[in-house]
C-alpha positions as a printed Julia matrix, in Angstrom:
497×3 Matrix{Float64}:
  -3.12    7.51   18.88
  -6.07    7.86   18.05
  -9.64    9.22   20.09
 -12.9     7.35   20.08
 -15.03    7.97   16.94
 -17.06   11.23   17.6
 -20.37    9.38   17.68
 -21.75    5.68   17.12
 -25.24    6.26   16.83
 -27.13    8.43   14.48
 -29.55   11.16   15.53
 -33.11   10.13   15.27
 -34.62   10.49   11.59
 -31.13   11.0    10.66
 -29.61    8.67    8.52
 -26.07    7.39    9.8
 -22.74    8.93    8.9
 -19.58    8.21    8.6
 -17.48    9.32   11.92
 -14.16   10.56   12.89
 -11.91    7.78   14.16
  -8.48    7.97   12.6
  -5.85    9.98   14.06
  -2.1    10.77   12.98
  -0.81    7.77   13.79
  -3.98    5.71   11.94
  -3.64    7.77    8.8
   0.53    7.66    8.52
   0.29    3.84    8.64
  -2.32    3.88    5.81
  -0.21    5.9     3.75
   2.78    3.58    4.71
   0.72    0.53    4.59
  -0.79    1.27    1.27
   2.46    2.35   -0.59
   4.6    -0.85    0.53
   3.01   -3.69   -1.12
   5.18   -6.2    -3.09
   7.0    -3.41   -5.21
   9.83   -2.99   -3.18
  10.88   -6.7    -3.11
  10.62   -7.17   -6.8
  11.0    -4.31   -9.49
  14.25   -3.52   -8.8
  15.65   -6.15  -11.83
  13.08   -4.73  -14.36
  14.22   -1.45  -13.77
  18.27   -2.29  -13.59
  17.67   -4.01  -17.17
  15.92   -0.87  -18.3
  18.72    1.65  -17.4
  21.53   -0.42  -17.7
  24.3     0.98  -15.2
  23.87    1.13  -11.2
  24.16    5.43  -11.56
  20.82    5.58  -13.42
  19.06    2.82  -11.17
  19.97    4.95   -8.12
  18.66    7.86  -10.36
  15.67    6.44  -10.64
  14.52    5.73   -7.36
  15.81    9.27   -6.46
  13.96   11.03   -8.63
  10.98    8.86   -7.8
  11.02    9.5    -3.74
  10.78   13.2    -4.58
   8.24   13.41   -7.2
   5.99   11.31   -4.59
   7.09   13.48   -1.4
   6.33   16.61   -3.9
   3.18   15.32   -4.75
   1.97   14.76   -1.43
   3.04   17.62    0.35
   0.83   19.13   -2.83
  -1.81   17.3    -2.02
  -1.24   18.25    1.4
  -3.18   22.02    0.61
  -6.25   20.23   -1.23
  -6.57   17.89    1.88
  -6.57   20.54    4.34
  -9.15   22.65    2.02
 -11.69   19.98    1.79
 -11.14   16.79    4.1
 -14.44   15.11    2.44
 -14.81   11.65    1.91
 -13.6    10.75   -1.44
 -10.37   12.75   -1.39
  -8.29   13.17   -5.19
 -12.33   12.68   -6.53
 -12.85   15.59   -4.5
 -10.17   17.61   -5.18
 -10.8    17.0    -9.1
 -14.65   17.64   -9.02
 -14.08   21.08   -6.96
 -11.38   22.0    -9.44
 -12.45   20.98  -12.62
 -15.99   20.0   -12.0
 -18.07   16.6   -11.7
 -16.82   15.23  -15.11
 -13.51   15.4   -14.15
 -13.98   13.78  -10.64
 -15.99   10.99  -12.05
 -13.6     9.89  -14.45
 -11.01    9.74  -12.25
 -13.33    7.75   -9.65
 -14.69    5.2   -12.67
 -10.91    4.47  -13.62
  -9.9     4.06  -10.31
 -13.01    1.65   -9.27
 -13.05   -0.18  -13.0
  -9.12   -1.1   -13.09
  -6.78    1.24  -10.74
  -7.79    0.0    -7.06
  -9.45   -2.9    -8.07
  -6.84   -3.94  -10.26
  -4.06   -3.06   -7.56
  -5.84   -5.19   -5.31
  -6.5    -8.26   -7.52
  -2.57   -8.23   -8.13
  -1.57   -7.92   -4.85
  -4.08  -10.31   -3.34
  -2.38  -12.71   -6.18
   0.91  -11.77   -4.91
   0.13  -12.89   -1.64
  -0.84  -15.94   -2.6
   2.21  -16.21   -4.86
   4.17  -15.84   -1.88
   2.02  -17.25    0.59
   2.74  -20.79   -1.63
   6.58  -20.84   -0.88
   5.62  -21.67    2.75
   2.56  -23.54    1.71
   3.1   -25.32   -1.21
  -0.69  -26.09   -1.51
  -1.84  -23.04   -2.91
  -0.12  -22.49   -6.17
  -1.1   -21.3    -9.79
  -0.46  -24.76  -11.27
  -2.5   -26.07   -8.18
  -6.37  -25.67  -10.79
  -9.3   -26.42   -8.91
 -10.94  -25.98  -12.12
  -9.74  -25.84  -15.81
 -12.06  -25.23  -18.87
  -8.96  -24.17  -21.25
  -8.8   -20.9   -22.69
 -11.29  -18.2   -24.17
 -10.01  -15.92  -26.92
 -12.05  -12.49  -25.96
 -11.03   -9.05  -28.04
  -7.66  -10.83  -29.36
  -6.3   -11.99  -25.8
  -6.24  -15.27  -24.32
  -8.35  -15.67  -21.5
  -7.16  -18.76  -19.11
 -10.85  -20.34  -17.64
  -9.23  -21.68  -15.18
  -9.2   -21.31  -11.34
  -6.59  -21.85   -8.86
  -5.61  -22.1    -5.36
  -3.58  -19.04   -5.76
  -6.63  -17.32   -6.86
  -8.68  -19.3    -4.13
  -6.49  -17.41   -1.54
  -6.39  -14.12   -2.89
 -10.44  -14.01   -3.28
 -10.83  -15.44    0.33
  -8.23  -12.93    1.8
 -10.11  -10.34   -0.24
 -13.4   -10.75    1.41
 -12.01  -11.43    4.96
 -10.2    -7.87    4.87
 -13.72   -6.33    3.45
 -15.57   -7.94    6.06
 -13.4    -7.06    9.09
 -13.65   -2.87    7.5
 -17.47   -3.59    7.56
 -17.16   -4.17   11.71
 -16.13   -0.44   12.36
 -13.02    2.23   11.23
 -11.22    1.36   14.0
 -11.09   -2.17   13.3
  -9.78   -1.73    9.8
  -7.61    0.45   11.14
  -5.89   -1.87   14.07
  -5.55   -4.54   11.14
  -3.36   -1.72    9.4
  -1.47   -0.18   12.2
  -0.39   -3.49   13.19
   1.27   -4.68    9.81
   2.28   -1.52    9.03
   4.68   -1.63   11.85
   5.55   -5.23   10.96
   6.36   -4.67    7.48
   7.85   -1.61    8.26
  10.2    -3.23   10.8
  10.72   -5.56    8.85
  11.83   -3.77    5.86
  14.46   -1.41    8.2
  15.55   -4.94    9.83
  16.49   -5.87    5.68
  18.51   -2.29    5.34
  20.02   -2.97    9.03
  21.34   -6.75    8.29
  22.42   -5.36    4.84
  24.72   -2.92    6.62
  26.07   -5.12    8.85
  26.8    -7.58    6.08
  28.02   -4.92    3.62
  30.57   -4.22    6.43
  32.83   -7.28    6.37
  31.87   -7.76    2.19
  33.25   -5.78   -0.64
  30.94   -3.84   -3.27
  30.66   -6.23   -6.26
  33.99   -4.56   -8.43
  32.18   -4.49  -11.44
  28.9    -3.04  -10.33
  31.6    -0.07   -8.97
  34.0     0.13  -12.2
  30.72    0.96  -14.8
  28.42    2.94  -12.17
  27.78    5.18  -14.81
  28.47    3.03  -17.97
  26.39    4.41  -20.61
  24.96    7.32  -18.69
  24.93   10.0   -21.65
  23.34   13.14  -20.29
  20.91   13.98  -23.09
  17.47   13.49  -23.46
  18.08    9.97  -24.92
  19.15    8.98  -21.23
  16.38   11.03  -19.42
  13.78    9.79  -21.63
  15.19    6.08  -20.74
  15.21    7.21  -16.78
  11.57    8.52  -17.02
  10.67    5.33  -18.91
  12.01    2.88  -16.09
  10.56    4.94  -13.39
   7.43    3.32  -13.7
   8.65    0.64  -11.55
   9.85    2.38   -8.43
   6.82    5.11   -9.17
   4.0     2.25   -8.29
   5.78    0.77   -5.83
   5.44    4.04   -4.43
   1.75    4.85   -5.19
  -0.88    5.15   -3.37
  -0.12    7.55   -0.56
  -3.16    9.45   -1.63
  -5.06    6.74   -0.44
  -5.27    8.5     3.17
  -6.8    11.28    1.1
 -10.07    9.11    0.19
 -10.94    8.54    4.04
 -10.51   12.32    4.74
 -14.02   12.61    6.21
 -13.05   10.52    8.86
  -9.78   11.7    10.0
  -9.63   13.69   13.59
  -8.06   17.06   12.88
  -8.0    16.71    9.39
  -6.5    20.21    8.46
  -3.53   19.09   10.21
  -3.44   15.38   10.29
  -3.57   15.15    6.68
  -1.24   17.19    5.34
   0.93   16.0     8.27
   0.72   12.2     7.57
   1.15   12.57    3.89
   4.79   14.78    4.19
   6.04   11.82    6.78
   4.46    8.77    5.48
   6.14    9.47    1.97
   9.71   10.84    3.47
   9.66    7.51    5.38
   8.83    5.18    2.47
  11.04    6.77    0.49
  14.21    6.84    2.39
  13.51    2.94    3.48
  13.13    2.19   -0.64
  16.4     3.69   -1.16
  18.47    1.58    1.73
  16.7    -1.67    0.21
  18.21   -0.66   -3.01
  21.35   -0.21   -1.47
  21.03   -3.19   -0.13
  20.75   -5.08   -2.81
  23.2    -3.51   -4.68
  26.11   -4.33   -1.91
  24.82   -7.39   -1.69
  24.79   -8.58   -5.33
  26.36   -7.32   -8.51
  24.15   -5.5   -10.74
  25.17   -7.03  -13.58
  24.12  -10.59  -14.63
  22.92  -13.46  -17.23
  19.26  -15.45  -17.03
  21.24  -18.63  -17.45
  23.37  -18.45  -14.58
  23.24  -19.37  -10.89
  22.45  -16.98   -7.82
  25.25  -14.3    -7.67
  25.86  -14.61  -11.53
  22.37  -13.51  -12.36
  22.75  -10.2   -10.33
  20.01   -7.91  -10.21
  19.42   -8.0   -13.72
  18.15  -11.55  -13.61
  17.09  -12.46  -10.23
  15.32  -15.41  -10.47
  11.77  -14.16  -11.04
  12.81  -10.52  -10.75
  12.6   -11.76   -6.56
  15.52   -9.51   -5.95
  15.18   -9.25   -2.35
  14.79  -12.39   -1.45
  18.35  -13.23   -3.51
  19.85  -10.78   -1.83
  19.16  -11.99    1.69
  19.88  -15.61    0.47
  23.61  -14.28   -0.48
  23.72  -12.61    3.64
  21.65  -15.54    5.45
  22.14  -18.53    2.81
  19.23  -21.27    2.17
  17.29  -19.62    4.95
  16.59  -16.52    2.8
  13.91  -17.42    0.74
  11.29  -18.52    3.43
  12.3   -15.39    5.59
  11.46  -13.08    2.29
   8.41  -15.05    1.63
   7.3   -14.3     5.3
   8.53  -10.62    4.99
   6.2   -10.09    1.53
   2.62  -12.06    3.02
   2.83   -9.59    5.9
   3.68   -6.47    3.32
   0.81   -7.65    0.68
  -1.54   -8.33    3.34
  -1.24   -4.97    4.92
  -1.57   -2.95    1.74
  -4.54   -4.99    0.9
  -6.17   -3.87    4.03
  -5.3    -0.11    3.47
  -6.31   -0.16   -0.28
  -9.79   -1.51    0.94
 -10.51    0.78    3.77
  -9.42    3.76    1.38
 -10.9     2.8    -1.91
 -14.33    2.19   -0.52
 -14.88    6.06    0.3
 -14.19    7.12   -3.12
 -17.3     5.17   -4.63
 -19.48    6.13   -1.1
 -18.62   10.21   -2.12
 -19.89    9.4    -5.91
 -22.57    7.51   -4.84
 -23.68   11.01   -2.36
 -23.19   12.81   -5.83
 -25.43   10.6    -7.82
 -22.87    9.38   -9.58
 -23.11    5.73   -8.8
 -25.03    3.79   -7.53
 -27.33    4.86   -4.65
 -27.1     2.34   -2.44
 -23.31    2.25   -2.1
 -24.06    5.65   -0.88
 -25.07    3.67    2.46
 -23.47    3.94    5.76
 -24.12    1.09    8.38
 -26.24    2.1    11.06
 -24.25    0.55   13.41
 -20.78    0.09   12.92
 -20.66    3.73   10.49
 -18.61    2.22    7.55
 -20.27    2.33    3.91
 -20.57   -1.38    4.25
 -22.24   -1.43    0.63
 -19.0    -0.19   -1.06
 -17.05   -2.21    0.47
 -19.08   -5.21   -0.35
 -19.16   -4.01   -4.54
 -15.69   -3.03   -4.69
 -14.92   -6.92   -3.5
 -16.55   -8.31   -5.65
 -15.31   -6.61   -8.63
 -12.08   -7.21   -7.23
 -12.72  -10.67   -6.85
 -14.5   -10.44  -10.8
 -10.43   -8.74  -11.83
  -8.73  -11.86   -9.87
 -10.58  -14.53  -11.84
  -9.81  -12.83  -14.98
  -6.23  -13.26  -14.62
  -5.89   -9.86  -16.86
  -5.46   -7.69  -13.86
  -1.42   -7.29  -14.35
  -2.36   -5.99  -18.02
  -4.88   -3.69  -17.26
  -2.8    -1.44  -14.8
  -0.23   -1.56  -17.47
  -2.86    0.07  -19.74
  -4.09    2.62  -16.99
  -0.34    3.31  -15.85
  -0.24    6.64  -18.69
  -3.93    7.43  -16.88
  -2.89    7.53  -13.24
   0.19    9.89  -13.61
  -2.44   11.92  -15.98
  -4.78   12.59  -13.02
  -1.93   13.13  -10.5
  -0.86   16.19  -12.94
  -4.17   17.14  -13.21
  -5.09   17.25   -9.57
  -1.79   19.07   -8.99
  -2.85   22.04  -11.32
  -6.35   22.25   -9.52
  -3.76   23.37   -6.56
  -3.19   26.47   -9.04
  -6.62   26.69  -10.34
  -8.53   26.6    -7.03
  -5.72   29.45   -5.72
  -7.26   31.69   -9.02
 -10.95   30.69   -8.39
 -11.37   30.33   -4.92
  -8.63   33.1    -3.18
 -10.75   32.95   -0.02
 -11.11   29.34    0.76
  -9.84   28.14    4.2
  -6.34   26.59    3.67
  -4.95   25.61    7.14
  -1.96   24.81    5.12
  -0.58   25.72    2.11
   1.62   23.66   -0.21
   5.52   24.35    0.72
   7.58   25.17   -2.13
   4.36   26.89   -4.21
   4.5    27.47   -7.14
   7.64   26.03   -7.92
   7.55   22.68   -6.37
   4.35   22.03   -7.38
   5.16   23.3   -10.87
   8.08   20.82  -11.38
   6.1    17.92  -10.33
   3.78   18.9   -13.44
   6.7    19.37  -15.55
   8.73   16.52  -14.93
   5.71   14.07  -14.58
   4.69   15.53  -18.06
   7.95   14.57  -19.18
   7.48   10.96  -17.67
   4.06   10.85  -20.1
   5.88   11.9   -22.71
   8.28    8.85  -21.91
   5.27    6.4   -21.35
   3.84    7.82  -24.84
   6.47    7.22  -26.93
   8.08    3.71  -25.38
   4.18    1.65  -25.07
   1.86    3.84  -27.63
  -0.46    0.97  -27.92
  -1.06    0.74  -24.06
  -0.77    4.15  -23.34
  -3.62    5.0   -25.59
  -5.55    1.5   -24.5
  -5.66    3.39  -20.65
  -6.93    6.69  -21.94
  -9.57    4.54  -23.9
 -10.93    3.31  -20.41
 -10.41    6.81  -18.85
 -12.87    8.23  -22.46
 -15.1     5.44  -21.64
 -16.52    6.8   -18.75
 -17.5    10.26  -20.52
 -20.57    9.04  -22.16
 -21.27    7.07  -18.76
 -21.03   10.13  -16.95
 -23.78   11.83  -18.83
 -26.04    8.91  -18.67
 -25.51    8.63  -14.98
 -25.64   11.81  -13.75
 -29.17   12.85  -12.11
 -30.95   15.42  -13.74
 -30.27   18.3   -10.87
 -26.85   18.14  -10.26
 -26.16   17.19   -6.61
 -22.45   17.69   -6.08
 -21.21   19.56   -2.81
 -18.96   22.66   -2.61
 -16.11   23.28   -0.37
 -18.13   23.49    2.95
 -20.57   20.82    2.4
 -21.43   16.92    2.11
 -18.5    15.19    4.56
């Protein structure tokens, strides 16, 4: 658990700072909390269409839990080097320099958390409306048609759905503004919910898959079509896009380093076993649904003929426990994915909000969101501006599109911020490192490789929106050099928390 922050008041003359009030048990859940979202419930059917036989969907998730466990026990040496405030922005700005950490923290602010949380505060409300029918995307509380802006269709319209997903927006900024700890009891609390309530799925699935026979022809073609060439694994790295962001943001924990007791060891620590555990619950659920349901199917069919392919709106897991508990299924899923969505929300917020606080101490953004809160010692100001642009994203309605676009981006900067791992080794032998990343080089070298690869994939299978995200990520360069202050104010290793 963890120990009061180390102070509440600021010195005299001193302006206030951000304190240290997370602990192990604080930062696992946000790297839990933050990685299971809605993911998990409903990507599975994209992803089974993609690959086509049960073997590669099982591949895929594989190869997805250790790429993210790789990466984070990666990230693991960067954390322990500098726990700042800010975290991968950090990492990238020491390693690369300011440009570098600046684009990463204008993508991330512009579309990548934002964006995340405009989609998953919709998601909420998506679910939230199978128990209350009231709020609803057909429910408008206002309609002024449609705007055609840069060749896309732009819905002016505003519903209850969105209603819900801007109100639960603000509330989870607001309660962050009142002190770490109490954005951090929000998050420990349906972390262990969703958690539960995900292992309670994999346990009922056992128990069911006991007494019920594996779906015959989900076992007869487990590797139907599986040619083992770079057809297939280009195919695999394609569809891993799916399982990947249901796995992201475990770096989140990373932004809020500043504020983390122990950093040097809870860090590192709460990255290896928040991802091990995510992972390993991700691949029951899949099992679960794949006992549960065959993986083959048809759109047109009813609830065990459309399989996993063609769950009825990709809701895979709630299908699945409809086929173990019957009608009662859907509400119980429903339940299961407000607690999951609302969680995430909160750890997205709490996280996100230090990146834009660090840029903002770099003169990087602006000033004022470089403001902690005299009282309660949270940068109350970025929290307040990365609401409303979230809120800005929900209205929009584009938010689903844009993270397509910025998916080629944010597996960029995770290679990138991997190879600063090699870089800072070369250019900075001496630096502390209270640990160092297991499996160096090679570990950390396959992540590169193999992520490379998954670009690669990503390039050649969406062109258009793969070059559309780097276009937002180029963007920022001529931003950067109107923004940044004429003496250059960034902090080395041992400074600015």
């Amino acid at each position: 658990m963890a120990t009061p922050p180390s102070s509440t008041t600021a010195a005299p003359g001193r302006a206030p700072e951000l304190v240290r009030g997370l602990g192990l048990l604080d930062s696992t859940t946000i790297v839990m909390g933050s990685m299971i979202g809605s993911g998990i419930f409903i990507v599975a059917a994209d992803v089974s269409r993609q690959v086509g036989c049960p073997g590669l969907f099982f591949l895929c998730w594989v190869i997805s839990g250790l790429m993210t466990v790789s990466g984070a026990v990666s990230y693991g040496e960067l954390a322990g080097m500098m726990p700042k405030a800010g975290g991968q922005y950090v990492y990238l700005r020491e390693a690369f320099g300011p440009l570098f950490g600046f684009l990463y923290g204008w993508t991330l602010f512009l579309v990548i958390q934002t964006g995340t949380l405009a989609a998953v505060g919709v998601a909420f409300g998506k679910f939230l409306g199978v128990l209350v029918p009231w709020v609803s995307a057909h429910h408008l509380l206002v309609d002024l048609g449609v705007m055609r802006i840069f060749g896309h269709s732009v819905a002016l319209t505003f519903s209850t759905q969105q209603l819900i997903a801007i109100l639960t927006l603000i509330f989870l900024s607001a309660i962050n503004v009142f002190g770490l700890r109490a954005g951090a009891w929000v998050q420990n609390v349906f972390t262990i919910l969703k958690v539960g309530l995900l292992v309670g799925l994999v346990v009922l699935g056992a128990w069911w898959a006991w007494g019920h026979a594996a779906p015959a022809a989900s076992q007869q073609a487990f590797w139907q079509g599986a040619h083992w060439n770079v057809a297939t694994l280009t195919i695999v790295c394609a569809a891993l896009v799916g399982p990947l962001f249901s796995s992201d943001a475990w770096n989140n924990v990373t932004f809020a380093g500043s504020e983390v007791i122990n950093a040097k060891r809870n860090l590192p620590l709460a990255l290896l076993l928040g991802t091990v555990m995510v992972c390993t619950v991700y691949l029951a659920c899949n099992w679960v649904y794949y006992r549960a349901l065959p993986f083959f199917g048809s759109p047109q069919a009813g609830l065990m003929e459309r399989g996993i392919q063609y769950a009825a709106e990709d809701r895979v897991a709630t299908a699945a426990v409809q086929v173990i508990l019957g009608g009662r299924g859907a509400s119980l899923m429903a339940a299961a994915i407000v607690i999951s969505t609302f969680g995430c929300m909160n750890g997205m917020i709490l996280a996100g909000a230090r990146v834009y606080y660090a840029m903002a101490k770099d003169g990087l953004f602006f000033h004022v969101v470089g403001r902690v809160n005299s009282r309660y010692h949270t940068p109350a100001v970025s929290l307040l501006v990365q609401a409303v642009w979230g809120a800005l994203l929900t209205l929009t309605g584009t938010y689903s599109e844009l993270l397509q676009y910025v998916i080629f981006a944010v597996v960029l900067f995770y290679i990138l911020t991997i190879i600063g791992i090699f870089r800072l080794r070369r250019t900075r032998p001496d630096a502390p490192r209270p640990y160092r990343a297991w499996g160096y080089p090679v570990l950390p070298l396959l992540y590169v490789v193999f992520a490379s690869f998954v670009e690669w994939a990503l390039l050649t299978h969406n062109v258009l929106r793969s070059l559309a995200g780097l276009s937002i990520v180029a963007v920022g360069i001529p931003v950067y050099y109107l923004w940044r202050p004429p003496v250059a104010r960034v902090s080395g290793l041992g400074t600015r928390g």
